[in-house]
N, C-alpha and C positions, 0 to 999 in steps of 0.2 A: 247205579250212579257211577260213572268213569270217575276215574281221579287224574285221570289223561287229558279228559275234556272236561274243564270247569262249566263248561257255560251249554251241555247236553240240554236239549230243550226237545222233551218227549209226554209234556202235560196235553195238550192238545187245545187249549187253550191260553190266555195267558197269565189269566189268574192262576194256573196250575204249575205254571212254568215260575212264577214269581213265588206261590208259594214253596214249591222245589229249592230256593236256592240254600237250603241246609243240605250239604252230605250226612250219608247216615245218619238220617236225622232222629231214627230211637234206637242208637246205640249213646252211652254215657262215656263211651273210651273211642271212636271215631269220628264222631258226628263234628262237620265243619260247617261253621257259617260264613258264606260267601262277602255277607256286605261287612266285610272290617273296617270299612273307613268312606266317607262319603264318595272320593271320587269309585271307589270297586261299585258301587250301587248307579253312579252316572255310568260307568262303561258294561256294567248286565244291562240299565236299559237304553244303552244305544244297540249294543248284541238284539234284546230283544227286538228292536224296535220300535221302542216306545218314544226315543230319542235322533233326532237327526243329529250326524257328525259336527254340524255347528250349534246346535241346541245343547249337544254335551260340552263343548269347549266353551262356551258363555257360561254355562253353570258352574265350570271346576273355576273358569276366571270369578266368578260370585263366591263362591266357595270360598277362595283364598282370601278375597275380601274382607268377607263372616263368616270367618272358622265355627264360631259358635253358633251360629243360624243355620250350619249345613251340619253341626254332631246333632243339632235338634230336630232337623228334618230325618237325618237317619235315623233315632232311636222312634220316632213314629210310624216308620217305615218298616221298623222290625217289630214295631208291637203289632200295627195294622196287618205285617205276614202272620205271626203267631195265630193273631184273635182267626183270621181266614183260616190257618191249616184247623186250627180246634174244629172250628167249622165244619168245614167239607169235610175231614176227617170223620165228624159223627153223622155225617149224611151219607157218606160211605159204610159206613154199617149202620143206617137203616134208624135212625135217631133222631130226633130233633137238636139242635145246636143248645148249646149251654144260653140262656138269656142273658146272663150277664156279657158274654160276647158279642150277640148279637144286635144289643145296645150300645156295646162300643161300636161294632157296625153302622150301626146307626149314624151317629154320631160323627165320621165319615163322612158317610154318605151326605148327612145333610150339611156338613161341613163344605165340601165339592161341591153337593149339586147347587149349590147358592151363585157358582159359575159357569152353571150351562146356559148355551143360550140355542135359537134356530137361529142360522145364518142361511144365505141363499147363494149358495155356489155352484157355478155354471148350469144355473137355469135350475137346480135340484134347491130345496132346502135340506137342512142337514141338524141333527145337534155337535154341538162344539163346547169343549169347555176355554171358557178366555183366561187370558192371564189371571193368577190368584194374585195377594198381596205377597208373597212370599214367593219368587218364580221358582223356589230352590225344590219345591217340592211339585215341581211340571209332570213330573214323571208319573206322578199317584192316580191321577185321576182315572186314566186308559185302562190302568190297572184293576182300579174299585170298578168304573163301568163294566168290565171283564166279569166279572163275580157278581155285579148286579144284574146283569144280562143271564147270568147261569141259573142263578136262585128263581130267578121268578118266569125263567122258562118253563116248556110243558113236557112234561115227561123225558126231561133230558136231565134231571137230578139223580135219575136210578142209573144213568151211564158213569157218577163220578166213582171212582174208585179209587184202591191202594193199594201200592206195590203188594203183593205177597213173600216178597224175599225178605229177612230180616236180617239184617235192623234196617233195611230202605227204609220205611216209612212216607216215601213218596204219594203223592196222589196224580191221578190223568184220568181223562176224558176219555170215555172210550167206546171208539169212534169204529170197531168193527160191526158186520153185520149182523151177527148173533150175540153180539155184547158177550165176549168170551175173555177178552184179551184180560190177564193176568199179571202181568209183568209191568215195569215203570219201561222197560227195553228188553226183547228175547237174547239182543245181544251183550245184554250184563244180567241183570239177574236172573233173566230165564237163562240164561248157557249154566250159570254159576250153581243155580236147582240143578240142571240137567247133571252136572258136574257131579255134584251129590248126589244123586240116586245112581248114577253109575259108579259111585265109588262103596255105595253104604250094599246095591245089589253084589256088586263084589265080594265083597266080605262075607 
């Protein structure tokens, strides 16, 4: 995890990338959470592109509006990353998810999926999710579809993984062809291993 580049996006999907946005996230003395304030949560997902440059400047204008409707849409957004990292976390090594998670999952889910619909755009139909009551929270849906599309994929759960560098605690997708890759990045904490065993073979 840089601390040069906040917004390092190496989950391989997006669910992965969204739940990344904690540094250090099992360290107790450096771990940072990225979404401090609603508009830092519009501007990772306009970064991610969950959000068009004018879909994010309508919501900070909403935001100012209902300061209070947009710290409540954050503190959901942080529970809903949490319950996900628990998650994938115990699918990465090889677990079943805690149920009480996967209930608030649930929960979610069926919360969004109450606004998807098929639309039919240029001659294709499609799913879409339409505006909610709440637009302050547009950003979520893309996200849950993300993680819903992974779980109930086929044989693409034993690709989720996590970082091996500690305290990363990151998870990614991973998308080589012998499913080997180890690292959230070779070029942070794989160099930073490599780094270490050239200094501990030293000595």
């Amino acid at each position: 995890m840089s601390e040069t580049n906040p917004y390092m996006m190496v989950g391989e999907r997006l669910c992965m990338d969204f739940i990344n946005t904690v540094s250090w996230r099992e360290s107790t003395e450096k771990r940072r959470d990225w979404f401090t304030s609603y508009p830092k949560l519009v501007d990772w997902s306009t970064h991610a592109e969950v959000l068009t440059i004018q879909q994010a400047q309508d919501l900070l204008s909403e935001a100012e509006e209902n300061p209070s409707k947009a710290e409540d849409v954050l503190k959901q957004t942080i529970k809903l990353r949490e319950v996900m990292y628990r998650m994938f976390k115990s699918i990465s090594k090889k677990t079943p998810p805690n149920e009480q998670d996967l209930a608030c999952f649930n929960e979610s889910v069926s919360h969004f999926y109450r606004s998807l619909q098929v639309i039919r755009e240029n001659g294709k139909y499609t799913l879409k999710f339409k505006q909610t009551d709440n637009p302050l929270d547009t950003m979520l849906p893309p996200i849950l579809q993300s993680a819903v599309n992974l779980l109930v994929s086929k044989n693409e759960l034993e690709r989720v993984k996590q970082c091996e560098g500690d305290p990363c605690g990151w998870l990614f997708f991973d998308t080589s062809r012998n499913k080997s890759r180890r690292w959230c990045s070779m070029a942070d904490c794989g160099n930073r291993a490599k780094v270490r065993r050239f200094y501990e073979k030293g000595k």
